[in-house]
ROPA-805202 format. One line per 10 residues: number of its first residue (from 1); their letters; for each residue x, y, z of N, C-alpha, C. Coordinates in nm, 3 decimals, always signed. Layout:
% ROPA-805202
NUM) A) X:Y:Z:X:Y:Z:X:Y:Z | ... .
***
This chain:
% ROPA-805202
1) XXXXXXXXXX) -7.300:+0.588:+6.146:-7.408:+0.495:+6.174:-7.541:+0.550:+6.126 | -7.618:+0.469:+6.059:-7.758:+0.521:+6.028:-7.810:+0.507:+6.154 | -7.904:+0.633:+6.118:-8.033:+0.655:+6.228:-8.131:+0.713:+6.145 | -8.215:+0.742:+6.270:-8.390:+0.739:+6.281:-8.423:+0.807:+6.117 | -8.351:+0.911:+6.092:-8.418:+1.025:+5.959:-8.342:+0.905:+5.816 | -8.253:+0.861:+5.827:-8.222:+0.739:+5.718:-8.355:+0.668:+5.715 | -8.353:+0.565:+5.854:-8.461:+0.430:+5.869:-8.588:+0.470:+5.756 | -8.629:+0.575:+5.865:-8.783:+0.662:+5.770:-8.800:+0.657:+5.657 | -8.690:+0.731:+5.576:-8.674:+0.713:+5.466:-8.654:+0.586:+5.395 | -8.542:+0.525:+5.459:-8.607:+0.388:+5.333:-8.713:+0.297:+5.374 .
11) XXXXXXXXXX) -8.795:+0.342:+5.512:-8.932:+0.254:+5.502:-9.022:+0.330:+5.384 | -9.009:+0.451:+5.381:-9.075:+0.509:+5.294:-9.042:+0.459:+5.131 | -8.880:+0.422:+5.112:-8.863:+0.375:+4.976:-8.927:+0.279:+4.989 | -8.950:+0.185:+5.027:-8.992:+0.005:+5.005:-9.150:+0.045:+5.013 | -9.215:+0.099:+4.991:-9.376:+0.110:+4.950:-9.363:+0.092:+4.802 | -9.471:+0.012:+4.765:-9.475:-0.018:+4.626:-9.547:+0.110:+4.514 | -9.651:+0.174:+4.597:-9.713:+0.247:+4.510:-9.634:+0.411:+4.530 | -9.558:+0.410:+4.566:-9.464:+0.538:+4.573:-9.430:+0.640:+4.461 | -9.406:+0.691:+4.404:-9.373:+0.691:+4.300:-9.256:+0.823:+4.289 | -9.232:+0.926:+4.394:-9.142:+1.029:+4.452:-9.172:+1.037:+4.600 .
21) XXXXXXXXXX) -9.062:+1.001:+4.669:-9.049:+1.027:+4.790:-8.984:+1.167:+4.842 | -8.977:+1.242:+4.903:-8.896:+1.345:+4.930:-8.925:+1.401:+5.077 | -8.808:+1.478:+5.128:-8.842:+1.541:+5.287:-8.856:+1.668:+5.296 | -8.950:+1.701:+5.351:-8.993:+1.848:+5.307:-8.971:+1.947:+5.479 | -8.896:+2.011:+5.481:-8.847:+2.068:+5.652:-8.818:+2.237:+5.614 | -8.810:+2.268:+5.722:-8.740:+2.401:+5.709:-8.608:+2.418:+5.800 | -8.538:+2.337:+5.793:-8.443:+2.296:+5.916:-8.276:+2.272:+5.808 | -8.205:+2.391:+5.746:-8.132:+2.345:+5.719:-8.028:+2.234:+5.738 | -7.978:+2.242:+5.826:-7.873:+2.161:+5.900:-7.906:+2.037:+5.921 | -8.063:+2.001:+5.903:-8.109:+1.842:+5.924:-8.131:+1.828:+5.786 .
31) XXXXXXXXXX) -8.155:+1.892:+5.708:-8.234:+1.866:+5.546:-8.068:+1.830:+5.467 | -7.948:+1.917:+5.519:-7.814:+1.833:+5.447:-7.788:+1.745:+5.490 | -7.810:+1.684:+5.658:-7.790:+1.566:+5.711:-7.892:+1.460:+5.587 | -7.991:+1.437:+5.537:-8.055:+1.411:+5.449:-8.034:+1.376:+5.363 | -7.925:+1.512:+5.279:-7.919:+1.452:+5.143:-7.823:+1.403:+5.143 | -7.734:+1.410:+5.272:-7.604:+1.292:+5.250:-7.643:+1.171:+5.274 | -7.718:+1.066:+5.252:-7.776:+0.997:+5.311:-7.850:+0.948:+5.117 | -7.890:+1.064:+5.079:-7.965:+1.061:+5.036:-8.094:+1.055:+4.957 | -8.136:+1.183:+5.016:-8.279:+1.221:+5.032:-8.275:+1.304:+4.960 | -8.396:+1.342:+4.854:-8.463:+1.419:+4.821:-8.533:+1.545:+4.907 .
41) XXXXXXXXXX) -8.473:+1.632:+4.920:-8.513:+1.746:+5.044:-8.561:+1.869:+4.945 | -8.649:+1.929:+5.003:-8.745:+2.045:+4.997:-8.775:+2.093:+5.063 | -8.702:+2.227:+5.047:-8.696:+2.386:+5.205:-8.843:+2.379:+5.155 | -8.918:+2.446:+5.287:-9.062:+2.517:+5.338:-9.033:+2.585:+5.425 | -9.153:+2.670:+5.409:-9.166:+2.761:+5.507:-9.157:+2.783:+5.614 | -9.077:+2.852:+5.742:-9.104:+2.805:+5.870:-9.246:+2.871:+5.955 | -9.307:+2.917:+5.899:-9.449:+2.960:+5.920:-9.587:+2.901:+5.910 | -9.592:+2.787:+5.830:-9.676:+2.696:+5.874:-9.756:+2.645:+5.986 | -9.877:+2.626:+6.007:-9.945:+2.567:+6.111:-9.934:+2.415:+6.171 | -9.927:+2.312:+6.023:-9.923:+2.198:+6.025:-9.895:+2.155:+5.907 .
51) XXXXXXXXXX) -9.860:+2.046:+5.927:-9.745:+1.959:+5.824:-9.874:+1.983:+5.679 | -10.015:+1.929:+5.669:-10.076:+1.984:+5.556:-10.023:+2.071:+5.482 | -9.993:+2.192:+5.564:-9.959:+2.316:+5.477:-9.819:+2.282:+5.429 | -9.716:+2.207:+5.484:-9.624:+2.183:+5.452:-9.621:+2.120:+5.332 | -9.665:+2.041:+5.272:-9.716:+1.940:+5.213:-9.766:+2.012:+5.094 | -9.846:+2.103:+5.122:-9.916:+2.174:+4.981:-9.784:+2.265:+4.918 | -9.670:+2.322:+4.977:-9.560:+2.365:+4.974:-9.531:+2.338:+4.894 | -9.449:+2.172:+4.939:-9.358:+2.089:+4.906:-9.425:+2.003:+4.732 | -9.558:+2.028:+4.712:-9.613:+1.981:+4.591:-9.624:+2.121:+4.521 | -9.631:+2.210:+4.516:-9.619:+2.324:+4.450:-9.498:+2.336:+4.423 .
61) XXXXXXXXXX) -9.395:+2.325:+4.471:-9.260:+2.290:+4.455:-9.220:+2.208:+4.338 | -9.274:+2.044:+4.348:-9.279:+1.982:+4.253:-9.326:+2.040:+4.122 | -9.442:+2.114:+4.106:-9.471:+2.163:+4.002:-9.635:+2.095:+3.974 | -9.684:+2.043:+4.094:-9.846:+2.010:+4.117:-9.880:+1.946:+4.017 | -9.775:+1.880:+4.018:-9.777:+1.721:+3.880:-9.873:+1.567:+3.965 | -9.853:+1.582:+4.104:-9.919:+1.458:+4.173:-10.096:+1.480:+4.203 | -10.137:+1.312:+4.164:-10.262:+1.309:+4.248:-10.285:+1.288:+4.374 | -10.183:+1.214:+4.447:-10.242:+1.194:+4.569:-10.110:+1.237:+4.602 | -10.075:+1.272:+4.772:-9.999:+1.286:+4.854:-9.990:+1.232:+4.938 | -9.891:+1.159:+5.022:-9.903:+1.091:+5.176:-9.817:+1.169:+5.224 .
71) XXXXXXXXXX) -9.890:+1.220:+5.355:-9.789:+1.264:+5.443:-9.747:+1.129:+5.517 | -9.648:+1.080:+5.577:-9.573:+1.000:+5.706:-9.523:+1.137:+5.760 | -9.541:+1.117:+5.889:-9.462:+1.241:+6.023:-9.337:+1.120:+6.029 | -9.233:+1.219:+6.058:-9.097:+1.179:+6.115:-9.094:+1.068:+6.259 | -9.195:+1.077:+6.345:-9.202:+1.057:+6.487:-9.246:+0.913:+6.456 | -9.281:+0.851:+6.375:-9.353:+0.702:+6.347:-9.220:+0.617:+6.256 | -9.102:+0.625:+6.334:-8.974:+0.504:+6.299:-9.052:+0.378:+6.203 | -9.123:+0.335:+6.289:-9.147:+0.178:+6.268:-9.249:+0.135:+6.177 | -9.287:+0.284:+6.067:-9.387:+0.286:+5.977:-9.379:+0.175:+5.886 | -9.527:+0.127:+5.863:-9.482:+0.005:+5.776:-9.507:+0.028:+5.641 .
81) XXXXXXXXXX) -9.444:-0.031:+5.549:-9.455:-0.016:+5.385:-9.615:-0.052:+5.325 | -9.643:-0.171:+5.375:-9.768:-0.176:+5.309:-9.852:-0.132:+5.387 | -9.843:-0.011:+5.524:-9.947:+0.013:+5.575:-9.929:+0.186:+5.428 | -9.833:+0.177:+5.435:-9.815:+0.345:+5.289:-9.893:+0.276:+5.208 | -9.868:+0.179:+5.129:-9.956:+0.147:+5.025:-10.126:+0.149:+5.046 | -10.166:+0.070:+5.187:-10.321:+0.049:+5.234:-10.357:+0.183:+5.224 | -10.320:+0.291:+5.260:-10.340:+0.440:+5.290:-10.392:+0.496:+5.116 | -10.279:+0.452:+5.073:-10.314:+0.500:+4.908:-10.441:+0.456:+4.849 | -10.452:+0.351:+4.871:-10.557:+0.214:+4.781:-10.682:+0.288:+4.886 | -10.691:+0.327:+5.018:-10.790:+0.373:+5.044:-10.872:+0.509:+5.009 .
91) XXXXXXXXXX) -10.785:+0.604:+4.946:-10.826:+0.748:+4.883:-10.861:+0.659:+4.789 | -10.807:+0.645:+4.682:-10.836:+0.573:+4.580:-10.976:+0.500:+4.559 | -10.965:+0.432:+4.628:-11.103:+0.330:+4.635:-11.218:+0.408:+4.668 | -11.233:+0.513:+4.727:-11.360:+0.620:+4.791:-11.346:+0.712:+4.715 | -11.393:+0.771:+4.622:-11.358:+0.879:+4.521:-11.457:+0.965:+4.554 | -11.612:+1.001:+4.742:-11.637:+1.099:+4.742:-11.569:+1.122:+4.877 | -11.423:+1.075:+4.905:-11.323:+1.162:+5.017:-11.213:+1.242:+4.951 | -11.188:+1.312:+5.012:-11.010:+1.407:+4.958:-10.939:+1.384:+5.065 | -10.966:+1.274:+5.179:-10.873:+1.290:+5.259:-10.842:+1.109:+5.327 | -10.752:+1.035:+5.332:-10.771:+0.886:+5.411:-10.650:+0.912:+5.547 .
101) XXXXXXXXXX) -10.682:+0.812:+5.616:-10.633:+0.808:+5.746:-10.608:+0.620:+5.768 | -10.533:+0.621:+5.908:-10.523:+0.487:+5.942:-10.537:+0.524:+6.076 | -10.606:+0.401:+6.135:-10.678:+0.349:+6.286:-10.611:+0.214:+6.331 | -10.561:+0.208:+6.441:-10.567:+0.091:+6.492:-10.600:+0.068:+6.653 | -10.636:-0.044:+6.706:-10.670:-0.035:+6.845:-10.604:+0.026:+6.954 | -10.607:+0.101:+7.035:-10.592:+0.200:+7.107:-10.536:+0.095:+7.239 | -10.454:+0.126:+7.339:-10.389:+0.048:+7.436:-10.460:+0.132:+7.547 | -10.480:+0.041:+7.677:-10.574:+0.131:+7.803:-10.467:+0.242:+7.844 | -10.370:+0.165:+7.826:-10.251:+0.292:+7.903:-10.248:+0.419:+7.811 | -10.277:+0.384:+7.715:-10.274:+0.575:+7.602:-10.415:+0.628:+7.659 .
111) XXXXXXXXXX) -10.531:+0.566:+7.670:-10.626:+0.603:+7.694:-10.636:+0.754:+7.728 | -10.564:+0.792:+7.792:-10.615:+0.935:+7.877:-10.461:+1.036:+7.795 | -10.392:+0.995:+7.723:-10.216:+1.043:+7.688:-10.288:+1.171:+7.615 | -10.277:+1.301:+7.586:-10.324:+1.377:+7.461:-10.236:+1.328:+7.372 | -10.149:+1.284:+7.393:-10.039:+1.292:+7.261:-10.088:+1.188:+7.185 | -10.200:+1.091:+7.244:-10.224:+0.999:+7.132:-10.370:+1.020:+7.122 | -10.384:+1.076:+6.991:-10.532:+1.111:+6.892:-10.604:+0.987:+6.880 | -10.742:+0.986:+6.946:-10.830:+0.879:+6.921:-10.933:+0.911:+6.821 | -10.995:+0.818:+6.753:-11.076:+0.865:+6.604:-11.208:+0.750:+6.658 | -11.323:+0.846:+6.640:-11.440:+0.733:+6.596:-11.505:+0.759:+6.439 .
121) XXXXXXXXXX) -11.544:+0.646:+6.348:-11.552:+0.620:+6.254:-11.697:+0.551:+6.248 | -11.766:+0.639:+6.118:-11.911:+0.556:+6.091:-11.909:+0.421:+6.093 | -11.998:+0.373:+6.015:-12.053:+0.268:+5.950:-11.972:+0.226:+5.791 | -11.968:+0.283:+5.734:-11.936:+0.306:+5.643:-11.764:+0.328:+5.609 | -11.693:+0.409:+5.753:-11.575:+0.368:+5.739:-11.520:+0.514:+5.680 | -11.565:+0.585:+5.742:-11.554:+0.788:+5.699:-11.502:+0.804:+5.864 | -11.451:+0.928:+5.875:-11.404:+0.955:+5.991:-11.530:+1.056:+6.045 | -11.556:+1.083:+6.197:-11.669:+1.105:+6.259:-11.614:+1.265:+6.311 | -11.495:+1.197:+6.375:-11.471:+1.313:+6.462:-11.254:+1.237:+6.515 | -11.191:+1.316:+6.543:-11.095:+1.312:+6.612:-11.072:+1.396:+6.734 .
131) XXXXXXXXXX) -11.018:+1.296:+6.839:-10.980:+1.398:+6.940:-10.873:+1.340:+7.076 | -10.803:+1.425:+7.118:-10.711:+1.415:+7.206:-10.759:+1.356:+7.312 | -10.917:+1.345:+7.372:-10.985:+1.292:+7.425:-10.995:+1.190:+7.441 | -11.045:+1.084:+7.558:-11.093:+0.990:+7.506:-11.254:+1.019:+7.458 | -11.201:+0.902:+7.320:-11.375:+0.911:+7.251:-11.381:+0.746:+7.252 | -11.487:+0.733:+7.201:-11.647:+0.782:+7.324:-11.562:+0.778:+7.459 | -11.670:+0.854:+7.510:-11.666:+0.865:+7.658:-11.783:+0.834:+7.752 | -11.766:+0.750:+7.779:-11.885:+0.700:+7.871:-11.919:+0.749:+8.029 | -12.035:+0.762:+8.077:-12.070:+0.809:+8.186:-12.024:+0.779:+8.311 | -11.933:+0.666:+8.320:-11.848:+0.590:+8.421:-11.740:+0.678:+8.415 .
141) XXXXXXXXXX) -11.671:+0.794:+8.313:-11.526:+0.833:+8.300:-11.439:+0.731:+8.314 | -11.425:+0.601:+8.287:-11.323:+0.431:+8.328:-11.333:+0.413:+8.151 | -11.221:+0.351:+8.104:-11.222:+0.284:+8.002:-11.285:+0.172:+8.010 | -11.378:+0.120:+7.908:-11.421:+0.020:+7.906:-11.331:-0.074:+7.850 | -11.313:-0.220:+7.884:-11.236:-0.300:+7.863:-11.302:-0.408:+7.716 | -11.438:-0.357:+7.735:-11.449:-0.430:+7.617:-11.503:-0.358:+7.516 | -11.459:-0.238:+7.484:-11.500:-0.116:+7.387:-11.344:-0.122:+7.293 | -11.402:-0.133:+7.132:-11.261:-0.094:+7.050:-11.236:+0.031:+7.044 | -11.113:+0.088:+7.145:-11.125:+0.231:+7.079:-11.024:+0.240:+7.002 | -11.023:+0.319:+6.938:-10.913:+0.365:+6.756:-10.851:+0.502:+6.801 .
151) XXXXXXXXXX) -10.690:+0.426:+6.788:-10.580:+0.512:+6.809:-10.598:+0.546:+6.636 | -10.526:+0.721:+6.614:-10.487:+0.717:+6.460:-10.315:+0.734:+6.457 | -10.328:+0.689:+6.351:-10.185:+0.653:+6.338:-10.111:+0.794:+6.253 | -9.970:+0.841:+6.271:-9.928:+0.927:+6.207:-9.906:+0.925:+6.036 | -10.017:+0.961:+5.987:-9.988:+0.890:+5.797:-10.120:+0.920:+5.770 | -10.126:+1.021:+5.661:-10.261:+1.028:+5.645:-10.218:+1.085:+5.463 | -10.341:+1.097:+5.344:-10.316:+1.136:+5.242:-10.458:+1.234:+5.193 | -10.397:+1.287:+5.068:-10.481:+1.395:+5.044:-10.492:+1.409:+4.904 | -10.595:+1.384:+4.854:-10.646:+1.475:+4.695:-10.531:+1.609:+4.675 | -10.504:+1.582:+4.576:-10.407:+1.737:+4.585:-10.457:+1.835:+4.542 .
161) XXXXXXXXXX) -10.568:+1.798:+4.439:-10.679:+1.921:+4.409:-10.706:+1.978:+4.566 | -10.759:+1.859:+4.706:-10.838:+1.943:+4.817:-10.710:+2.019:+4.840 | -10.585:+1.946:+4.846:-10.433:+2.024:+4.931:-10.404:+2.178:+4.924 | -10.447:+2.180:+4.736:-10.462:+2.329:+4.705:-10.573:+2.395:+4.840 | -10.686:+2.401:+4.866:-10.794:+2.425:+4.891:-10.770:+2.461:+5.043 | -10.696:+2.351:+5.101:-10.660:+2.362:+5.265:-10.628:+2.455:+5.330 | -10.478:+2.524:+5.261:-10.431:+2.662:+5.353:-10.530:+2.763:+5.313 | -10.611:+2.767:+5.179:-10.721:+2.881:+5.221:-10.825:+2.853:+5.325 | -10.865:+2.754:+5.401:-10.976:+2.749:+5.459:-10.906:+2.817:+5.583 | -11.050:+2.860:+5.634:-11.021:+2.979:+5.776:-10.981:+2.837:+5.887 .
171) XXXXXXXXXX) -10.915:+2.886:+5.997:-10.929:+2.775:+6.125:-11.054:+2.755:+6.175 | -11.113:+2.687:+6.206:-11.177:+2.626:+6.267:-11.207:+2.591:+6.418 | -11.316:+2.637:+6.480:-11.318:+2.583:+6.652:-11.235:+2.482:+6.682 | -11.294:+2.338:+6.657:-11.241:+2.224:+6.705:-11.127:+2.218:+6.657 | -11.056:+2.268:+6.575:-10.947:+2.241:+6.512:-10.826:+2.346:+6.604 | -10.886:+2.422:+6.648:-10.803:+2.476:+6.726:-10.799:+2.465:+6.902 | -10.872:+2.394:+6.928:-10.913:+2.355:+7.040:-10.815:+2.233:+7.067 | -10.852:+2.146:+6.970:-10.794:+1.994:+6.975:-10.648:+2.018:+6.948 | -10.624:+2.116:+6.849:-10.450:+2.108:+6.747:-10.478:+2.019:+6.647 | -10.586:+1.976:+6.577:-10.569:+1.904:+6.493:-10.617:+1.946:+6.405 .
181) XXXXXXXXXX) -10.539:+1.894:+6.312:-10.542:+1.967:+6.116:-10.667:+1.916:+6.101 | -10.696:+1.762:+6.104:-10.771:+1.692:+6.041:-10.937:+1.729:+6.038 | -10.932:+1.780:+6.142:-11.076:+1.827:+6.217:-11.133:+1.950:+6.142 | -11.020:+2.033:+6.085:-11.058:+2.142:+5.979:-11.101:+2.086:+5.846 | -11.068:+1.962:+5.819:-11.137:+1.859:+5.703:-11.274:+1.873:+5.763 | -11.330:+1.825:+5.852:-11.422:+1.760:+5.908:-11.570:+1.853:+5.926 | -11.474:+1.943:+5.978:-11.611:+2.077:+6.013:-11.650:+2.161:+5.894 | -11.569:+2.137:+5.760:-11.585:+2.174:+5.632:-11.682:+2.086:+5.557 | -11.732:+1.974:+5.641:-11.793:+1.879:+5.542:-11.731:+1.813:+5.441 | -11.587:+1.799:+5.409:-11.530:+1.729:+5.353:-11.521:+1.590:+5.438 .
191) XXXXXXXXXX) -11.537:+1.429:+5.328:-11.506:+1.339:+5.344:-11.352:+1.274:+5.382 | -11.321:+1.212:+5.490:-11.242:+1.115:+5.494:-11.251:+0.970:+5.554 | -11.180:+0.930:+5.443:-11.180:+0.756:+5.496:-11.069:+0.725:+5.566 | -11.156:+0.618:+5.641:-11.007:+0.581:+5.770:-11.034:+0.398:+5.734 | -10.919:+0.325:+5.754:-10.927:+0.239:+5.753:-10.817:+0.186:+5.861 | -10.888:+0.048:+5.905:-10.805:+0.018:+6.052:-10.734:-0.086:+6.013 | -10.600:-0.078:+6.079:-10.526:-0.206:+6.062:-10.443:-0.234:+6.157 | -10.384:-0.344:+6.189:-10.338:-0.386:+6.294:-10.177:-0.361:+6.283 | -10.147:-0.248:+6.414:-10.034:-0.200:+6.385:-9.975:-0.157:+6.518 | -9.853:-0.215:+6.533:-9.809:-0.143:+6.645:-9.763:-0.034:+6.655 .
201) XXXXXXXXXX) -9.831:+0.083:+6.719:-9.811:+0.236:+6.734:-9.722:+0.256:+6.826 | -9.578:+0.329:+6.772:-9.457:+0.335:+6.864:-9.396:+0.484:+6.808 | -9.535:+0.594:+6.830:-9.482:+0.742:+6.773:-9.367:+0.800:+6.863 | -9.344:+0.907:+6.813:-9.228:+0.927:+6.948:-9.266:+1.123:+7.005 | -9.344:+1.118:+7.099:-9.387:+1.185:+7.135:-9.307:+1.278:+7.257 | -9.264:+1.219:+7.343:-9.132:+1.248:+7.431:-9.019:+1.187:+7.463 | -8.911:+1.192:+7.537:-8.770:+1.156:+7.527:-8.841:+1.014:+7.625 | -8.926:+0.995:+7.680:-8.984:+0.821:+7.727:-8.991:+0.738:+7.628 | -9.074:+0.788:+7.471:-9.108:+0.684:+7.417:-9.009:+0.627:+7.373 | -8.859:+0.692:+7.324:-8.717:+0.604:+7.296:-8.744:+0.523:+7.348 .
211) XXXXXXXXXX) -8.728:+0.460:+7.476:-8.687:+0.360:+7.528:-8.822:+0.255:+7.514 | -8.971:+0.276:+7.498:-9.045:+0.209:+7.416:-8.997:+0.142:+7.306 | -8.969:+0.225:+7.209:-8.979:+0.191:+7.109:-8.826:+0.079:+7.049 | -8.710:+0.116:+7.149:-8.578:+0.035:+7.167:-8.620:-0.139:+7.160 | -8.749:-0.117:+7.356:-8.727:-0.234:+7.406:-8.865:-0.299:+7.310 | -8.920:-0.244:+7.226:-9.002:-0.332:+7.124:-8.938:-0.383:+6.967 | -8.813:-0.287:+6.973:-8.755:-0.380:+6.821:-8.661:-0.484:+6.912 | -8.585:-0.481:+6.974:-8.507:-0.557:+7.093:-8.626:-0.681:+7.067 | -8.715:-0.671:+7.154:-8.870:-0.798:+7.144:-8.846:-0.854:+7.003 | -8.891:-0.792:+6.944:-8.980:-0.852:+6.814:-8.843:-0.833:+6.710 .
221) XXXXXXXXXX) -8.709:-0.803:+6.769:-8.606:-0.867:+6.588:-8.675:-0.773:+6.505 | -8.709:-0.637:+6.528:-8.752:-0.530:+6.383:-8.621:-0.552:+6.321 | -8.660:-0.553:+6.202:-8.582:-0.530:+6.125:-8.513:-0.413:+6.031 | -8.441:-0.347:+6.159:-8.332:-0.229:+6.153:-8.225:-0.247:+6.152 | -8.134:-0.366:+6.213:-7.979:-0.376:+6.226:-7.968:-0.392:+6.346 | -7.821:-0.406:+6.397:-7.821:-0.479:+6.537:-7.798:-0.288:+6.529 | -7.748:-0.218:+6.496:-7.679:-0.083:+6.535:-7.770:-0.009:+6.557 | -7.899:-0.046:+6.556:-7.975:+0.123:+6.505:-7.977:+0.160:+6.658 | -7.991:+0.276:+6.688:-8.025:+0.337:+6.790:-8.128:+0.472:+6.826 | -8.196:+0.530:+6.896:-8.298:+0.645:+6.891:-8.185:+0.750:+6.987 .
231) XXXXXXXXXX) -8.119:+0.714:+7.045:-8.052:+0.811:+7.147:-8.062:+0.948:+7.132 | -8.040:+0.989:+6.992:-8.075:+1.153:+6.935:-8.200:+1.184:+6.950 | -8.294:+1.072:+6.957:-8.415:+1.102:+6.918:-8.459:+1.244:+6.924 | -8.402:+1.359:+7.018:-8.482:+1.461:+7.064:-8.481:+1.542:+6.934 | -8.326:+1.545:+6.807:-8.302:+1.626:+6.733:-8.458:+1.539:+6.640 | -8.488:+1.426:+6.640:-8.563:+1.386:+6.510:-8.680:+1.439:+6.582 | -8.775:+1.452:+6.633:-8.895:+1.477:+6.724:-8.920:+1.596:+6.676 | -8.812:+1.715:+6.711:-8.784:+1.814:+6.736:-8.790:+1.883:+6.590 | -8.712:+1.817:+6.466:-8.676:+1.908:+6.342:-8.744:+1.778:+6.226 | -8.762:+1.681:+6.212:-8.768:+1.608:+6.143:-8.942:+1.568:+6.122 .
241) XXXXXXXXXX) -9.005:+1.661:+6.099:-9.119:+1.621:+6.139:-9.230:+1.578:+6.059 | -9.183:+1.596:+5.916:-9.241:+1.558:+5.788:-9.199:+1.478:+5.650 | -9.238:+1.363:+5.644:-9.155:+1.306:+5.486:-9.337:+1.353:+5.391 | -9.287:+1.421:+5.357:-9.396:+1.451:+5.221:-9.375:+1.369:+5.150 | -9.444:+1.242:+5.085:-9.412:+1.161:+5.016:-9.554:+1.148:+4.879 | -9.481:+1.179:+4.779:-9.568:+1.172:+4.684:-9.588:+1.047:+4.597 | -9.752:+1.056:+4.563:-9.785:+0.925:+4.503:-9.800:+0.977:+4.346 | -9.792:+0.897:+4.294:-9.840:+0.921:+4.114:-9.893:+0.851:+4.095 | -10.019:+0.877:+4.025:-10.116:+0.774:+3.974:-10.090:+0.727:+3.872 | -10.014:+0.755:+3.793:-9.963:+0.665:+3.674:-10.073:+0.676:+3.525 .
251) XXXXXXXXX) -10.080:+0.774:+3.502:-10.185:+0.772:+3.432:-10.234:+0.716:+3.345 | -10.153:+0.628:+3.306:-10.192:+0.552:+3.202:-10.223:+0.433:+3.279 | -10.254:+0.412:+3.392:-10.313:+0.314:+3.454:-10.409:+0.304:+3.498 | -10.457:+0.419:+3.604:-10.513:+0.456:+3.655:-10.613:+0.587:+3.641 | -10.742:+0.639:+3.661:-10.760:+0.750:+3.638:-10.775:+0.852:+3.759 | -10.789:+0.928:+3.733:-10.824:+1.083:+3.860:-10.884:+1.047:+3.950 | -10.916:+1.066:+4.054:-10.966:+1.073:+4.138:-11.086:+1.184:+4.119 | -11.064:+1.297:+4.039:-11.172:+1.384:+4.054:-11.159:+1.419:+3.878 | -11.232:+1.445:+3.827:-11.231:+1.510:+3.665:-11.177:+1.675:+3.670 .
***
């Protein structure tokens, strides 16, 4: 029976601007589950901090032939195809970021969860700050009911020129405070764009959210099969935690992002 590390993968095939998909782990025994299936798999390191570094790996590997990179995390089943594509078209379109992200409205019940990263975003549509927190935080400590706050979603992409650049930068306060990669973008003065879209966020953070994420394809007829099931989920959570998925700009279509 297919499951969760298949699904991923071919949501990841059906993106249009794709151009090499591959899974980048250090988890033998899940990376052959993979290629029977499959997948394009690429051992990394098990020493890594965060999937970034994984990522700069797994394109050095390739032979640092790509311009852009998308990471998708393993934990986001229900990733959508043209939200991969929106992600791309947004590096793309901002040529002074090396880094894009996706936002969507935040639910009162995550409000206070760490496991779900809230983002506030300029004017302009650059990322401000991320944090496990709730952001903003208002002087009441109560969610406001009529405040948009922005969940980020697991999927973010990267200049591969900055990707090189990343595992040399030192850690960072907030970045080690929070656990978040992204924030070591941030306190570097590097640009990223976030763009929001309307998406239902069904990451899988502990052995609860299975049954989330069951009784919302059950609802809404996702379109997985009557068979699919999360029941393993703990092995995908647990070992499956990165599709490095590379974009190509096509060069004869498109140009660089950076000269």
């Amino acid at each position: 029976m297919e499951n969760t590390r298949q699904r991923t993968w071919e949501r990841a095939k059906m993106a249009s601007l794709l151009d090499h998909v591959v899974v980048a782990m250090d988890d033998e025994k899940i990376a052959e589950y993979c290629r029977e299936f499959g997948a394009d798999v690429i051992m990394t390191s098990e020493s890594f901090r965060n999937g970034t570094e994984r990522c700069n790996e797994a394109h050095q590997k390739l032979g640092n032939k790509y311009d852009i990179i998308v990471n998708i995390q393993g934990d986001e089943p229900l990733v959508e195809p043209k939200l991969i594509d929106s992600i791309v078209k947004a590096l793309q379109a901002a040529p002074d970021a090396v880094f894009s992200a996706a936002v969507t409205s935040l639910k009162s019940e995550d409000a206070f969860d760490p496991n779900r990263v809230k983002c506030v975003v300029d004017n302009r549509g650059y990322a401000i700050y991320f944090s496990r927190g709730l952001i903003p935080f208002n002087k009441s400590g109560k969610v406001n009911p009529q405040f948009l706050y922005l969940l980020r979603l697991r999927i973010q992409s990267f200049d591969s020129k900055f990707l090189k650049i990343y595992p040399e930068l030192p850690p960072t306060p907030f970045q080690l405070e929070e656990d978040l990669e992204q924030l070591k973008v941030l306190e570097n003065r590097y640009k990223m764009k976030v763009i929001k879209v309307d998406h239902e966020a069904h990451g899988v953070d502990t052995p609860e959210d299975v049954g989330k994420i069951e009784r919302y394809m059950e609802e809404n007829k996702a379109p997985f099969g009557s068979d699919f099931s999360l029941k393993k989920i703990d092995v995908f959570y647990r070992y499956f935690i990165i599709s490095a998925v590379i974009f190509d700009f096509f060069f004869y279509r498109w140009p660089r992002l950076f000269s």
